[in-house]
C-alpha positions as CSV (number, residue, x, y, z in Angstrom):
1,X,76.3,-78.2,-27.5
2,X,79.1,-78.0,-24.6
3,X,78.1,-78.0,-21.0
4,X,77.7,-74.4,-19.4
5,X,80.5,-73.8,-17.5
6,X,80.9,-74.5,-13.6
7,X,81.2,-70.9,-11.7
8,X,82.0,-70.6,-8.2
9,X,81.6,-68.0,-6.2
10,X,85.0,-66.7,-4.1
11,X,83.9,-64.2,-2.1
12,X,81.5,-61.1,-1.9
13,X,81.8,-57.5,-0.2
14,X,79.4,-54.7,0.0
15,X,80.7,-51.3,-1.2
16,X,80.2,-47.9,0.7
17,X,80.8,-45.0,-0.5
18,X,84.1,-43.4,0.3
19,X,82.3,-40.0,1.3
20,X,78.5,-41.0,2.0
21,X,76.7,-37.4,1.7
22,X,73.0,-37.8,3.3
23,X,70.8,-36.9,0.8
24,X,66.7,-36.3,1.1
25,X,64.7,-39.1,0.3
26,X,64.5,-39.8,-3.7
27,X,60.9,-40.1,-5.3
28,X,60.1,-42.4,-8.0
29,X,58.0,-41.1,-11.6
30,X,55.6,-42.6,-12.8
31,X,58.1,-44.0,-15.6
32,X,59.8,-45.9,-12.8
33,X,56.8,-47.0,-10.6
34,X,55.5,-48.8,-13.5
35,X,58.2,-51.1,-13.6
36,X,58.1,-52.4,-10.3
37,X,57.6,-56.4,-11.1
38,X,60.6,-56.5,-14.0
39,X,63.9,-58.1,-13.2
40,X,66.9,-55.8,-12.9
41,X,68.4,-55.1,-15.7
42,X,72.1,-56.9,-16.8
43,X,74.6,-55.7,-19.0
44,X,78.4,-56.5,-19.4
45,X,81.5,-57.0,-20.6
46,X,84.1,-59.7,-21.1
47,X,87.5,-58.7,-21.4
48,X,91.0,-60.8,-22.4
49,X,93.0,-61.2,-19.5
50,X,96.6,-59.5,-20.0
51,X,99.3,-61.6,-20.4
52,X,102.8,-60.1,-18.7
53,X,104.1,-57.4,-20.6
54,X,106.4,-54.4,-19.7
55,X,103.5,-52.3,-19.0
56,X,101.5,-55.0,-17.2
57,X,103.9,-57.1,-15.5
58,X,102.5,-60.0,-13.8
59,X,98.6,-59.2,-13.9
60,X,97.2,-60.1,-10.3
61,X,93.9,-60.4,-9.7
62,X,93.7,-59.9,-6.3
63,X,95.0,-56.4,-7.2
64,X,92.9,-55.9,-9.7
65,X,90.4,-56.4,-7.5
66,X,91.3,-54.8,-5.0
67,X,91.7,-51.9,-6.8
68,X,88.3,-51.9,-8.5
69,X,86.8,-51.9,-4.9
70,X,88.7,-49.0,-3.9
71,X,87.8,-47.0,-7.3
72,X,84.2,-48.6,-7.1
73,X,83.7,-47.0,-3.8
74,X,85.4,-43.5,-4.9
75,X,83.0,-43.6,-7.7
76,X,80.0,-44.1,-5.5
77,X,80.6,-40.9,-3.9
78,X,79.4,-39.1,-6.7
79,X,76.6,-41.7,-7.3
80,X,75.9,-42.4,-3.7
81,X,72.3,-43.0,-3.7
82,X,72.9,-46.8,-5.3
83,X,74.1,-47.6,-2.3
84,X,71.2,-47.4,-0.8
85,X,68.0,-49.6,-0.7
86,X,64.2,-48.7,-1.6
87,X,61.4,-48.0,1.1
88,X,58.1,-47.7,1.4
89,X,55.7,-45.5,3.6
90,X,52.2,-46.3,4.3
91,X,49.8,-44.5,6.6
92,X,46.7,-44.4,7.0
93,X,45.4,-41.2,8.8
94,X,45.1,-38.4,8.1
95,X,44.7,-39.8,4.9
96,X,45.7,-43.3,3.1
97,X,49.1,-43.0,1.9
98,X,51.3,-45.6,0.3
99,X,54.4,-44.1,-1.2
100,X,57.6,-46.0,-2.7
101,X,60.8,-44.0,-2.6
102,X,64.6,-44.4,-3.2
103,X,66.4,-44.0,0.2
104,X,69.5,-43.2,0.2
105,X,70.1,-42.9,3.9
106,X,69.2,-46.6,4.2
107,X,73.0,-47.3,2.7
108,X,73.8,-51.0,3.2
109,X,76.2,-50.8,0.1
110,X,76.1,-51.8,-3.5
111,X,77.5,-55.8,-3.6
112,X,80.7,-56.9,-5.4
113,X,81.4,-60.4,-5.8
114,X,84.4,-62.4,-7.2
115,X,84.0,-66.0,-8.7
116,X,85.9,-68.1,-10.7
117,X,84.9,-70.5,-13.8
118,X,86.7,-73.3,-15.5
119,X,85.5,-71.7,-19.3
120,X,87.9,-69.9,-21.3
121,X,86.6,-66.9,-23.4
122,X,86.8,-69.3,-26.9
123,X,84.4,-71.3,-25.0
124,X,81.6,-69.0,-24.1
125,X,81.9,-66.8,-27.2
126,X,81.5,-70.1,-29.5
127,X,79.0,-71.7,-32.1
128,X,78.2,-74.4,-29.1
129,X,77.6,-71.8,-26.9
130,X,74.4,-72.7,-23.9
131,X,73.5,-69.3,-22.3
132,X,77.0,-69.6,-20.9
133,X,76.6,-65.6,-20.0
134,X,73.8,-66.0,-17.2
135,X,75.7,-67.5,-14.5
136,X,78.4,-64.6,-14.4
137,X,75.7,-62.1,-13.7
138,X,73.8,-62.2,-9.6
139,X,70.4,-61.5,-8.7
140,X,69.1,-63.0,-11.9
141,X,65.8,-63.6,-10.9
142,X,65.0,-60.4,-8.6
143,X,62.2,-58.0,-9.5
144,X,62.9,-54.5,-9.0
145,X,60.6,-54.2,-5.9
146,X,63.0,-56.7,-4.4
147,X,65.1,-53.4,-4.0
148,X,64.1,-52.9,-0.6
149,X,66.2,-55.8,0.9
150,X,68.8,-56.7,-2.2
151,X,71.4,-54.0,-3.2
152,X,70.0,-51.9,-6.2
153,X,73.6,-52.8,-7.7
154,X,75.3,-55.9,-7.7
155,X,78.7,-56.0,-9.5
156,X,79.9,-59.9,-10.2
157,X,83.7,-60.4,-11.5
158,X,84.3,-63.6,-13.1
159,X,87.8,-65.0,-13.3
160,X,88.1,-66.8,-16.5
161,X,91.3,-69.3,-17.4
162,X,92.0,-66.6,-20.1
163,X,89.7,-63.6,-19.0
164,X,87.5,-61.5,-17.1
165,X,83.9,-61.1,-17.0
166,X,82.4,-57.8,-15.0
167,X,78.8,-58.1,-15.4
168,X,76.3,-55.6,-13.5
169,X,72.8,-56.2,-12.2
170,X,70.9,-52.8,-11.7
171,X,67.5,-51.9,-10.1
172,X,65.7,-51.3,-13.2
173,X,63.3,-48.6,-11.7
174,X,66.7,-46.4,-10.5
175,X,68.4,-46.3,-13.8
176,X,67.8,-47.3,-17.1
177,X,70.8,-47.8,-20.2
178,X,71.9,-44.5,-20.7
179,X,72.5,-44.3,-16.8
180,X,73.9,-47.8,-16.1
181,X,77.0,-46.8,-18.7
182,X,77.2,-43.6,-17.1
183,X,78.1,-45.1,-14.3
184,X,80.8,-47.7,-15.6
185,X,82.1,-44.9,-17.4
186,X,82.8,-43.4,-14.5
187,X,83.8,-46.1,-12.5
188,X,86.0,-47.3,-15.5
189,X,87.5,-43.8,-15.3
190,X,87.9,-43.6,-11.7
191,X,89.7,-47.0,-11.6
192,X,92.4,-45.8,-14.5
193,X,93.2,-41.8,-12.7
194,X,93.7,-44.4,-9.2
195,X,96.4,-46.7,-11.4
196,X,97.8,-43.4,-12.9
197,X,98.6,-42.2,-9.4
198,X,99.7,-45.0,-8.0
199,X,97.5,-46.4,-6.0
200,X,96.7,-43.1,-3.9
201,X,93.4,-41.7,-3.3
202,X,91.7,-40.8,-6.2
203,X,88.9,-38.3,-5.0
204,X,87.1,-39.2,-7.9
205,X,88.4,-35.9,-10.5
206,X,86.4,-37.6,-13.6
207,X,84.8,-35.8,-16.3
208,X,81.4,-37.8,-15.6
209,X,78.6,-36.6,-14.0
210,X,77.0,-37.7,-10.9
211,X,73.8,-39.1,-9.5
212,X,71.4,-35.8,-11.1
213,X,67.7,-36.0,-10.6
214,X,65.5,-32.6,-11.3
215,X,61.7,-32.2,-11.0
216,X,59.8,-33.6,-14.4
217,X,57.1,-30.8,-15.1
218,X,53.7,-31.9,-15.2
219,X,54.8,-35.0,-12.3
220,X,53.9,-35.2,-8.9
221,X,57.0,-35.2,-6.8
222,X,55.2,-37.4,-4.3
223,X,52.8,-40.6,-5.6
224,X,50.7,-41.9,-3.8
225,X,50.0,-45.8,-4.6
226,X,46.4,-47.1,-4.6
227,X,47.6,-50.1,-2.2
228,X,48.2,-51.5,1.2
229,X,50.4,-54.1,1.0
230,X,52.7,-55.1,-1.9
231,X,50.9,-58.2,-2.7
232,X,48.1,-56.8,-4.4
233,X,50.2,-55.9,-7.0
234,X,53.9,-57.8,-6.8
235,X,54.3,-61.1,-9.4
236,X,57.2,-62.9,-9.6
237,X,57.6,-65.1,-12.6
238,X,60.5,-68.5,-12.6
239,X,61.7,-70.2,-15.0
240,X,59.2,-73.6,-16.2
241,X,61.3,-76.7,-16.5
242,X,58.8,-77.9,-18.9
243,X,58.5,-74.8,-21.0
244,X,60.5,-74.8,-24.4
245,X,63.4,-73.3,-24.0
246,X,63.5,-70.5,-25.8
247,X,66.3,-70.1,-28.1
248,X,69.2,-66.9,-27.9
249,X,71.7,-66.2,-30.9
250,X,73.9,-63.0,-31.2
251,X,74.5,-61.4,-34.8
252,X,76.7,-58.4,-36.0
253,X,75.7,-55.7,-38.4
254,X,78.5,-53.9,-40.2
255,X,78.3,-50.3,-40.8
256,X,78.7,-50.9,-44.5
257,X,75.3,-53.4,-44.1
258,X,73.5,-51.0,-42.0
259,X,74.5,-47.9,-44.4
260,X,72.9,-49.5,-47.3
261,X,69.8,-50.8,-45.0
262,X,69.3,-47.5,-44.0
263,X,69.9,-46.0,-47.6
264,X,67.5,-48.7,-48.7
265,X,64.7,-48.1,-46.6
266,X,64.8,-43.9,-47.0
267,X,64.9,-44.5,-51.0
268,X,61.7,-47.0,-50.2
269,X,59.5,-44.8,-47.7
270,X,60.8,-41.7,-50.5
271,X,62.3,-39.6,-47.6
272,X,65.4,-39.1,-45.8
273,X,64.3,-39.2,-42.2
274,X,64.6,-42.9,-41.2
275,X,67.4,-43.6,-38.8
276,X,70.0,-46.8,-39.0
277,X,67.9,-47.8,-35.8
278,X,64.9,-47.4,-37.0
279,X,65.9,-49.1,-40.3
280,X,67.6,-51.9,-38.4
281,X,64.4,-52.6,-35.8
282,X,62.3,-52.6,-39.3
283,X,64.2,-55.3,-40.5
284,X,64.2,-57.2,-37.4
285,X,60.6,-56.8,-36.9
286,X,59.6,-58.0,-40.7
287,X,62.0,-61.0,-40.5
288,X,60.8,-62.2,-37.3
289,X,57.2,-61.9,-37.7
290,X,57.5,-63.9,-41.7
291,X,59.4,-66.4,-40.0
292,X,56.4,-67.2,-37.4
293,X,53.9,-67.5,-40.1
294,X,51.6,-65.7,-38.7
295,X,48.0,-65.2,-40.4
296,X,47.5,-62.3,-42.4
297,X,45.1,-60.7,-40.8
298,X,46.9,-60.8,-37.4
299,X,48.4,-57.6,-35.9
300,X,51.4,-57.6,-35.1
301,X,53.7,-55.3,-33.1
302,X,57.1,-53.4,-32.5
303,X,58.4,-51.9,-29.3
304,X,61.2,-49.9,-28.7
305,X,62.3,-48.8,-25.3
306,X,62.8,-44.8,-26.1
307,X,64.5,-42.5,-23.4
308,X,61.8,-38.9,-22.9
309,X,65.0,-37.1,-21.9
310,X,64.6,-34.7,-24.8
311,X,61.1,-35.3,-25.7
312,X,59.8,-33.2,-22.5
313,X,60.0,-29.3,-22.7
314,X,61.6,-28.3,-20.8
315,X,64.2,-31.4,-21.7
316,X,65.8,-33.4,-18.6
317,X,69.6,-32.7,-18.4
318,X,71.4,-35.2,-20.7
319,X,72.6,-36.5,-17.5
320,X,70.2,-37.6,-15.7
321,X,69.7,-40.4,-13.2
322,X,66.6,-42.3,-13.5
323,X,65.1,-44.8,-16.0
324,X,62.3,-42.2,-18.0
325,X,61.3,-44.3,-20.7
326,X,58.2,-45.2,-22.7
327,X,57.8,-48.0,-24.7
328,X,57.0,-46.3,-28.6
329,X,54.7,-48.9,-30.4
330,X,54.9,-49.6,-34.3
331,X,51.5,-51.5,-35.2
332,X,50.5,-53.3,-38.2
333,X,48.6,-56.4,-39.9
334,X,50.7,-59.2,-40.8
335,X,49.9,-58.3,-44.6
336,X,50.7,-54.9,-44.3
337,X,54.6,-55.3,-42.9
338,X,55.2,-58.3,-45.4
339,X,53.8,-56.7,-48.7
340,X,54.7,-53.3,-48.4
341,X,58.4,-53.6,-47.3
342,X,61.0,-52.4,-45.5
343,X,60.7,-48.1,-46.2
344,X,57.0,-48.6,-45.0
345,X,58.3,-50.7,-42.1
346,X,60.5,-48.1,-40.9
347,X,58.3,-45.4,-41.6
348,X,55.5,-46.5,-39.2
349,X,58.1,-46.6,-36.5
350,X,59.4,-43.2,-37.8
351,X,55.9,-42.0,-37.3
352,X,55.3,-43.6,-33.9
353,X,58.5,-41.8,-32.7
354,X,58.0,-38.5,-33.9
355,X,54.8,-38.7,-32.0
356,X,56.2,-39.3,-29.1
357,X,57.1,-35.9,-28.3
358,X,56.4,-33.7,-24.8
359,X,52.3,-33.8,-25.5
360,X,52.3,-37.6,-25.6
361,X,54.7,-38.3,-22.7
362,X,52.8,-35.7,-20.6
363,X,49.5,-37.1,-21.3
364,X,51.3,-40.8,-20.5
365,X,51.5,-39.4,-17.0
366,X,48.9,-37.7,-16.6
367,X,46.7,-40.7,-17.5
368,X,48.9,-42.8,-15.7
369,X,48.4,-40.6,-12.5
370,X,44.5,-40.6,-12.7
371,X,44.9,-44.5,-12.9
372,X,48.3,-46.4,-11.6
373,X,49.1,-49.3,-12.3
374,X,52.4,-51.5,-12.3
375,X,53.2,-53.6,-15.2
376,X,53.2,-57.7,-14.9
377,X,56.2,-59.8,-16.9
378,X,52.8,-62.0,-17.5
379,X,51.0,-59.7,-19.4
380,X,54.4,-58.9,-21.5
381,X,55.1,-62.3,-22.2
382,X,51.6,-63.7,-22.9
383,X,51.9,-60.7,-25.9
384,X,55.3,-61.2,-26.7
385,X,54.5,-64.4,-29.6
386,X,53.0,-61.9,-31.7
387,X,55.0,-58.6,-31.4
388,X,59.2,-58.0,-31.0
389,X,60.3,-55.4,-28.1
390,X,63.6,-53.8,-28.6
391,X,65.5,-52.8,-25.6
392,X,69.3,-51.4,-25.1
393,X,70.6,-49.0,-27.6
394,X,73.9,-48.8,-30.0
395,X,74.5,-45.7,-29.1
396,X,75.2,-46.5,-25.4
397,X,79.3,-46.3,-25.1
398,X,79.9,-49.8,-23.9
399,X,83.3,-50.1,-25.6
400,X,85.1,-47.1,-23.4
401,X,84.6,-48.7,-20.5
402,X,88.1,-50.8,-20.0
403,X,89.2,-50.8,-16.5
404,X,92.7,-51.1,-17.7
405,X,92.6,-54.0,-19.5
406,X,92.2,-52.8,-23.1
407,X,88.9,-52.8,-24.9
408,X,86.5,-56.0,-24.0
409,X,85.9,-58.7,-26.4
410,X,82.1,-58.3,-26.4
411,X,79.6,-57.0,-24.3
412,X,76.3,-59.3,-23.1
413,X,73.5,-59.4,-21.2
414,X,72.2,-61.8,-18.9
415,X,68.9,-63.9,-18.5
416,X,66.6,-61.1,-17.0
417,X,63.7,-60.0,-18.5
418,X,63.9,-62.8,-21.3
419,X,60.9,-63.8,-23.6
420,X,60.1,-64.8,-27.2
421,X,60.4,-61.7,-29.2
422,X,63.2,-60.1,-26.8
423,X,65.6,-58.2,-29.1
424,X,68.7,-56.2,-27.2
425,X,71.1,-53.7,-29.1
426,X,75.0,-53.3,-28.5
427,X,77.2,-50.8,-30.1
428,X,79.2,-53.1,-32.5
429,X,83.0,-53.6,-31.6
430,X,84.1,-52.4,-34.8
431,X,82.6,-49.3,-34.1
432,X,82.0,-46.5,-37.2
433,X,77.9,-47.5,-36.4
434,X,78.0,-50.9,-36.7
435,X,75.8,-53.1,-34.0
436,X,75.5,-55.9,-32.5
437,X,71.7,-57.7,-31.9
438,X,71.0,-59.9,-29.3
439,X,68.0,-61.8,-30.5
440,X,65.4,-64.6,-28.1
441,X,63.1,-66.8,-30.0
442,X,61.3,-70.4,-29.9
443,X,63.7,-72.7,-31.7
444,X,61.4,-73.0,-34.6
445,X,61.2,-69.4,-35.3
446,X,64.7,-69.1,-34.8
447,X,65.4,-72.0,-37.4
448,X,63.1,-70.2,-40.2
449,X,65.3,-66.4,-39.4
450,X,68.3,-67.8,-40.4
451,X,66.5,-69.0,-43.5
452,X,64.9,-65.8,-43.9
453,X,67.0,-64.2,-47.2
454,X,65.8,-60.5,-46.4
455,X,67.9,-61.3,-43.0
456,X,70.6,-63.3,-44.1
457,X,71.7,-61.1,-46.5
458,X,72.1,-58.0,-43.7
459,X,73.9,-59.7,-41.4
460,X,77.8,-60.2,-41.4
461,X,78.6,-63.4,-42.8
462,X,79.5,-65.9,-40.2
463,X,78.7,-63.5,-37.4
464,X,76.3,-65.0,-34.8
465,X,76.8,-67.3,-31.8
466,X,74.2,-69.9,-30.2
467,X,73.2,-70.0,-26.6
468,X,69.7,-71.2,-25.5
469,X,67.6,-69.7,-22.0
């Protein structure tokens, strides 16, 4: 397997805001809190770098960057609040208090950084492949709590000999997927009306919304944290040199495969309600659990990260800011997802969705309220041998955002919030509903999934690439 590649970093800046607003201090939901001890969340995109042409006549990266600055600190005006930094308040009379907020008046910046790497983009997108993604991401092993002193954003730009890499590191208790993209939409957007006019101010005039946060019904604005210092309930979890490394392979799905999964699994279950997601993360969650051999009689489990924006009545705006997700769980014996195949698969995740509606997520917080508690990565991964938890979504519009430089080769993630059962969804490049799966495992369950024929038959022939964590 080739060497990762050497990446150095250049330089680094921290972004403002080109019109900071001051803005009242944000409070965290319940949906947020919980996540306090997860790593930021990493997403990105690797683009081709232009050769000269008549319309791009002698690509420069130092204007390119400079120019991404400028349009990254236009955008932030309408999404000013990631420039600033957690807090917490803690008192003790006239009653105990310990409240974590967003403050966006505490505005250090969101950090930009430039490198540079030796690896061209045959090299990192190849069968040899050794998780040659993580270095061109930053704060890669920061827990969201770690928001009070480290930017909630960190933007790294990686010059390749033939491309760029513009990967993005975000506090995962500020946004979740569906607001990470919103913002490189917009950023993407705001960097291409600056080009179009020549370099003069830009102001911003995008069609994409801003930083929109509204009360969620049934939520205390203000929570109050049964703690007094951060160490009663902060873990931080690094890598174990002795630990097996735990295997990371990247598949595509055509839209033809996934029609015909999805048609499949409808004609099984005798209904026409199962999604191509849910179809898909049936697939993925019988493959994976058959090739761990598992005991029969063991239960076993899928996750999927759902958003409650239109689950709750009255629905949050399609727009806004946060990360309000639930984890939806799918549960069955190891007999029970093997023999009774892939419609009755999908149909218990189906079911586990469609119950998931504003009673459920209402009584989530409400229990959750009477009782808080933050979530450790120890517990997850300690759990994670015997169940698959699929993040990310193929729906998010990855593939729009272009910066200029044409649509990007492929979109990755990096090494945060990594285990054995880890599954993350991309749109697929092609488009027309195909996807692409991300996929972490121990190196002998990987080994018996490629065998598996159920799985080898869905996927595009040819169509994965090997990296290890």
């Amino acid at each position: 397997m080739a060497p990762a590649p050497t990446v150095t970093w250049v330089s680094e800046w921290f972004i403002k805001p080109s019109h900071p607003l001051p803005e009242e201090p944000i409070h965290l939901t319940p949906f947020e809190l919980v996540y306090l001890n997860i790593n930021y969340s990493q997403k990105g995109l690797l683009f081709a770098k232009p050769p000269p042409s008549k319309e791009i006549n002698n690509f420069s990266m130092s204007a390119f960057l400079d120019d991404l600055r400028r349009s990254l600190s236009d955008t932030l005006t309408k999404f000013h609040p990631l420039a600033g930094r957690l807090a917490t308040r803690k008192q003790s009379n006239p009653s105990p208090s310990y409240v974590i907020y967003l403050d966006p008046e505490n505005s250090p910046g969101i950090k930009f950084v430039y490198a540079t790497s030796s690896a061209t983009v045959s090299d990192i997108l190849g069968p040899n492949d050794v998780a040659l993604f993580h270095p061109f991401f930053d704060l890669n092993h920061a827990i969201n709590h770690d928001g009070h002193t480290l930017p909630l954003l960190s933007v790294q730009v990686t010059e390749l000999v033939d491309g760029i890499f513009i990967g993005g590191s975000i506090n995962h208790v500020v946004a979740d997927g569906t607001s990470f993209w919103r913002f490189m939409d917009s950023w993407s957007q705001t960097y291409l009306i600056l080009k179009s006019n020549n370099n003069n101010n830009t102001n911003n005039e995008n069609n994409v919304s801003s930083f929109i946060r509204t009360p969620i019904k049934g939520c205390d604005p203000i929570i109050n944290l049964p703690y007094t210092h951060h160490h009663q309930f902060i873990e931080r979890i690094f890598p174990d040199p002795q630990a097996v490394v735990i295997t990371e392979r990247f598949f595509h799905l055509s839209s033809s495969s996934i029609s015909k999964l999805k048609a499949k699994a409808n004609a099984e279950a005798e209904c026409q309600k199962i999604s191509s997601l849910q179809a898909v993360s049936a697939l993925l969650w019988r493959c994976i659990t058959r090739a761990r051999r598992l005991p029969q009689d063991a239960e076993t489990v899928c996750k999927l990260a759902t958003s409650n924006r239109h689950r709750l009545n009255p629905p949050l705006p399609g727009d806004y800011f946060g990360n309000p997700v639930n984890l939806v769980k799918g549960t069955a014996t190891v007999a029970d997802l093997i023999s009774n195949g892939l419609g009755w698969a999908a149909l218990q995740l189906n079911e586990a969705i469609r119950k998931h509606d504003d009673t459920a997520v209402k009584g989530w917080i409400d229990s959750w309220c009477k009782s808080p508690s933050i979530v450790k990565l120890s517990g997850i991964f300690e759990q994670s041998n015997t169940s698959v938890t699929i993040g990310s979504s193929p729906r998010f519009d990855m593939y729009a955002c272009d910066f200029g430089l044409g649509k990007a080769v492929a979109t990755r993630s990096g090494c945060a919030n990594k285990a054995d059962g880890k599954i993350t969804l991309f749109p697929g490049r092609d488009g027309a509903g195909s996807m692409g799966v991300e996929i972490c495992l121990l190196p002998q369950y990987m080994m018996d999934l490629e065998c598996d024929q159920e799985f080898i038959t869905t996927i595009t022939q040819n169509s994965y690439e090997d990296r290890s964590i």
